[in-house]
N, CA, C and O atoms as a Maestro MAE file, in Angstrom:
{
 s_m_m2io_version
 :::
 2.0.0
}

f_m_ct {
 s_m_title
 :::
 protein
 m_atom[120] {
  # First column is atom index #
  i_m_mmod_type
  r_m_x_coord
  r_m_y_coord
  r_m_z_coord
  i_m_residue_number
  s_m_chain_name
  s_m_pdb_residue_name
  s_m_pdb_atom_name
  i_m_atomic_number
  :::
  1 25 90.766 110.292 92.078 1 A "UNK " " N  " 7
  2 3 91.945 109.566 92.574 1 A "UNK " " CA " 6
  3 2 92.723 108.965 91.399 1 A "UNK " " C  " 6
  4 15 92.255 108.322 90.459 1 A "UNK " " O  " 8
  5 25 93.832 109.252 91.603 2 A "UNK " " N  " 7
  6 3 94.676 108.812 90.542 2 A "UNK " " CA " 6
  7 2 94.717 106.673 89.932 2 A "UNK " " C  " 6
  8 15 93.939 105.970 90.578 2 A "UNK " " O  " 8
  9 25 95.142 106.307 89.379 3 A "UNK " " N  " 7
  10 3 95.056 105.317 89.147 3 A "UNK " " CA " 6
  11 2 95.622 104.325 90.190 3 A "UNK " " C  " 6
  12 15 95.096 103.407 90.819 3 A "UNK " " O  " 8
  13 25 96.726 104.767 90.161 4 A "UNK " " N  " 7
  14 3 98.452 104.385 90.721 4 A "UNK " " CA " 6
  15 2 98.016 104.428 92.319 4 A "UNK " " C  " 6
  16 15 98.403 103.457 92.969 4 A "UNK " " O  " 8
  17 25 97.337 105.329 92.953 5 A "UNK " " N  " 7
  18 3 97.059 105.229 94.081 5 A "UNK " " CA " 6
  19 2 95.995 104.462 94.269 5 A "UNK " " C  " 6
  20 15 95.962 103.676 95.216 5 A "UNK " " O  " 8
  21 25 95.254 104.548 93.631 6 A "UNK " " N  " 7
  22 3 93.916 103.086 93.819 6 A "UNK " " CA " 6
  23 2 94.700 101.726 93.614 6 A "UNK " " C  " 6
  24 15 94.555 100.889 94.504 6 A "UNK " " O  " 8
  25 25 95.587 101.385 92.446 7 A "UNK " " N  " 7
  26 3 96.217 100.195 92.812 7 A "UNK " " CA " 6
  27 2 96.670 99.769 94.009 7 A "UNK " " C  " 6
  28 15 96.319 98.777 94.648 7 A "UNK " " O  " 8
  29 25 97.730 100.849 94.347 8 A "UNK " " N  " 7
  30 3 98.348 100.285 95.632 8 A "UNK " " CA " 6
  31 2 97.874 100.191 96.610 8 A "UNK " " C  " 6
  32 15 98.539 99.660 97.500 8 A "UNK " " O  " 8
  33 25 96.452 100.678 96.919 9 A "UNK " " N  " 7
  34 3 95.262 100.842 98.470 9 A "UNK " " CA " 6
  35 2 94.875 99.227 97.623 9 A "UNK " " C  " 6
  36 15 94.809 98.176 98.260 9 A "UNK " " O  " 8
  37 25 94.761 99.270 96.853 10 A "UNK " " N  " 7
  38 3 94.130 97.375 96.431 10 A "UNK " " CA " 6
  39 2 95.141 96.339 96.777 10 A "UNK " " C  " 6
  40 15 94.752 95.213 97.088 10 A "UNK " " O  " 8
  41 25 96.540 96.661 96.745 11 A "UNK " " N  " 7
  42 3 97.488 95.836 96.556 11 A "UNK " " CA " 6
  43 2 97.092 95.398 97.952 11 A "UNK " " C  " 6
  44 15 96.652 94.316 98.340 11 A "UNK " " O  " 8
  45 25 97.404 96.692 98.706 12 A "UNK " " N  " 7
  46 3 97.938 96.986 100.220 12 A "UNK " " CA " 6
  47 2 96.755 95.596 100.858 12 A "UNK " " C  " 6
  48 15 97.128 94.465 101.167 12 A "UNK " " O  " 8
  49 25 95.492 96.053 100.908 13 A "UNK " " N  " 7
  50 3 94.104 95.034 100.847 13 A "UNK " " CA " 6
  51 2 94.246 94.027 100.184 13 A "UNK " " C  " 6
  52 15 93.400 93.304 100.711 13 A "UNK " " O  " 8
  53 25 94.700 93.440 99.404 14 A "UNK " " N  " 7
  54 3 94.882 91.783 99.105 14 A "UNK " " CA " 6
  55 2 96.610 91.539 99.634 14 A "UNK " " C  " 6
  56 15 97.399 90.946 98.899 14 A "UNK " " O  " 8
  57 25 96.858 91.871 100.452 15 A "UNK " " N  " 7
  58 3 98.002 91.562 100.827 15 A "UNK " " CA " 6
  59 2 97.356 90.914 101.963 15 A "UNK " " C  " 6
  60 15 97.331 89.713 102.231 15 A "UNK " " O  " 8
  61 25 96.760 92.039 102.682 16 A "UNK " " N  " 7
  62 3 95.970 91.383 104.278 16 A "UNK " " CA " 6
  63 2 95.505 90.395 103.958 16 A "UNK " " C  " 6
  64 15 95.996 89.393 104.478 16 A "UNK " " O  " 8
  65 25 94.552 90.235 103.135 17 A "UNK " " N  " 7
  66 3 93.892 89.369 103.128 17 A "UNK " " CA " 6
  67 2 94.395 88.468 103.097 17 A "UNK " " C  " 6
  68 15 94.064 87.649 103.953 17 A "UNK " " O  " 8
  69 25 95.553 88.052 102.044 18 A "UNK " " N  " 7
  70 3 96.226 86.888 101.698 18 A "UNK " " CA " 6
  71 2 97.167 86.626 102.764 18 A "UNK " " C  " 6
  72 15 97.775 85.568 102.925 18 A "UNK " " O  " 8
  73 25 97.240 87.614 103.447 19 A "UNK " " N  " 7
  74 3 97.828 86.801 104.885 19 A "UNK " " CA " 6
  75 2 96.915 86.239 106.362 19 A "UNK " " C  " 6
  76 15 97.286 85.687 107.398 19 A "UNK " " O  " 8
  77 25 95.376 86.756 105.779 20 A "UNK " " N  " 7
  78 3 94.493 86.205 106.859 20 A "UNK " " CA " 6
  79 2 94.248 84.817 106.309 20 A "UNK " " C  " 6
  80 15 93.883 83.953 107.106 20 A "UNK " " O  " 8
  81 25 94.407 84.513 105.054 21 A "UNK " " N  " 7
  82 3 94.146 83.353 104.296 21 A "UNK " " CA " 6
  83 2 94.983 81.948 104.757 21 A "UNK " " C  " 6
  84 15 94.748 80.740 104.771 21 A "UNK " " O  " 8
  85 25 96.094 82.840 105.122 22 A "UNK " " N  " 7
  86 3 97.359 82.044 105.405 22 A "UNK " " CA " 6
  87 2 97.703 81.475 106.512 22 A "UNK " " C  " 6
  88 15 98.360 80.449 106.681 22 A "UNK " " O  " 8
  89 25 97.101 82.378 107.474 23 A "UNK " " N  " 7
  90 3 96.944 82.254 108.967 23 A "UNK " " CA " 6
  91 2 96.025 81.255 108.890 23 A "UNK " " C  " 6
  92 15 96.292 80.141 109.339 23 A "UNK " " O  " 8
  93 25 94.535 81.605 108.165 24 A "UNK " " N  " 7
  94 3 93.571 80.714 108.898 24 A "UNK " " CA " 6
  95 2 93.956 79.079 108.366 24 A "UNK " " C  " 6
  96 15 93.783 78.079 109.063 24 A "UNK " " O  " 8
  97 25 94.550 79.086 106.876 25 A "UNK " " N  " 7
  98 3 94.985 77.791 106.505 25 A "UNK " " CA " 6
  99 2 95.910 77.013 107.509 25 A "UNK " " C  " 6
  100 15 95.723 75.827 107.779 25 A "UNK " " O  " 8
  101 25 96.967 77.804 108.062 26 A "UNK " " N  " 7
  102 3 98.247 77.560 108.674 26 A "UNK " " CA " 6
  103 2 97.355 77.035 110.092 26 A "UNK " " C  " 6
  104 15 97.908 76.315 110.924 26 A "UNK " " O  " 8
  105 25 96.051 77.445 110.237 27 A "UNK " " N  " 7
  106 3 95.469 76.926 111.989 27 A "UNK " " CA " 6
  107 2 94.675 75.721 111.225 27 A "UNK " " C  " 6
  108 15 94.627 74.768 112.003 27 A "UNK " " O  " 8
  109 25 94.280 75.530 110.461 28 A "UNK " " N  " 7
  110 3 93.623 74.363 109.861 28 A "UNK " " CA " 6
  111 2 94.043 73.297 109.872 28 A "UNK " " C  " 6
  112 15 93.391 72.261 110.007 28 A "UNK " " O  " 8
  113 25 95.767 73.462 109.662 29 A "UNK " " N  " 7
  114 3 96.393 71.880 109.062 29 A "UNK " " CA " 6
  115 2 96.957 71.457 110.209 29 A "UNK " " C  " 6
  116 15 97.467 70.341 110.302 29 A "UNK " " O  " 8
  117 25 96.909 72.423 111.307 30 A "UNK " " N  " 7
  118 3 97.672 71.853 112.623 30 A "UNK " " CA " 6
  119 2 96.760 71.262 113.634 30 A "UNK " " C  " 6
  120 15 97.215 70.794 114.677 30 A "UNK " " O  " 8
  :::
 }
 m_bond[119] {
  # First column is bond index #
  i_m_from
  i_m_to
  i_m_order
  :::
  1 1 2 1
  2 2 3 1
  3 3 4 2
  4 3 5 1
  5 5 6 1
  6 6 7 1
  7 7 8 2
  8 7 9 1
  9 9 10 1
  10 10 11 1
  11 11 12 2
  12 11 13 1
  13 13 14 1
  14 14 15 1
  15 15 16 2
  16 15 17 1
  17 17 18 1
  18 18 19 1
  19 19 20 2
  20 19 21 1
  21 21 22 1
  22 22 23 1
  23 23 24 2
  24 23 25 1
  25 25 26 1
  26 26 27 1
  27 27 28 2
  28 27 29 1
  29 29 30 1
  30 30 31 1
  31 31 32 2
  32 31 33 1
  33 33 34 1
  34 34 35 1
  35 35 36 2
  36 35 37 1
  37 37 38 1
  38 38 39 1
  39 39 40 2
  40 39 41 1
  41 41 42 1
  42 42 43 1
  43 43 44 2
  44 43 45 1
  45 45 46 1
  46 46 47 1
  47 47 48 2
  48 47 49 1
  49 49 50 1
  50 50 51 1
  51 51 52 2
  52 51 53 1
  53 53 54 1
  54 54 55 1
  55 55 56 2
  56 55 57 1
  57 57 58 1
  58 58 59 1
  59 59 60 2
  60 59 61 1
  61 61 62 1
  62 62 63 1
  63 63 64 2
  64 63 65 1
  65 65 66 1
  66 66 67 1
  67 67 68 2
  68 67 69 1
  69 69 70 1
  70 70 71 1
  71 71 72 2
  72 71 73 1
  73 73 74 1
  74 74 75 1
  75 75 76 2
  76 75 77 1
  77 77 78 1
  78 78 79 1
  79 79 80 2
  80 79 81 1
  81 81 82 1
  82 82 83 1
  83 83 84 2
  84 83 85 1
  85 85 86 1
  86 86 87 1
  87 87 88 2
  88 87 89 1
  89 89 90 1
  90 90 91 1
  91 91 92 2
  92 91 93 1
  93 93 94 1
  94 94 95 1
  95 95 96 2
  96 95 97 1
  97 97 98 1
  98 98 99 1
  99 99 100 2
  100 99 101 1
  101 101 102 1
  102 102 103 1
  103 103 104 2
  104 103 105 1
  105 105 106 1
  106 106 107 1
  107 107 108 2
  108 107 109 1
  109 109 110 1
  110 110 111 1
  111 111 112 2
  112 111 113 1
  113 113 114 1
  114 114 115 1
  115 115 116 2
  116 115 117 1
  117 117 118 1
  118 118 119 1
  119 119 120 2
  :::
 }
}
């Protein structure tokens, strides 16, 4: 697998994440 395509399957995966992060923070403070 090329480089360039393993980055962006990583990007793609810390994107989610950093929006499950965000969610669960965003239910925390309320």
């Amino acid at each position: 697998m090329p480089v360039f395509l393993v980055s962006l399957l990583h990007f793609q995966c810390n994107r989610y994440h950093l929006q499950d992060l965000t969610v669960i923070l965003f239910k925390n403070t309320i």
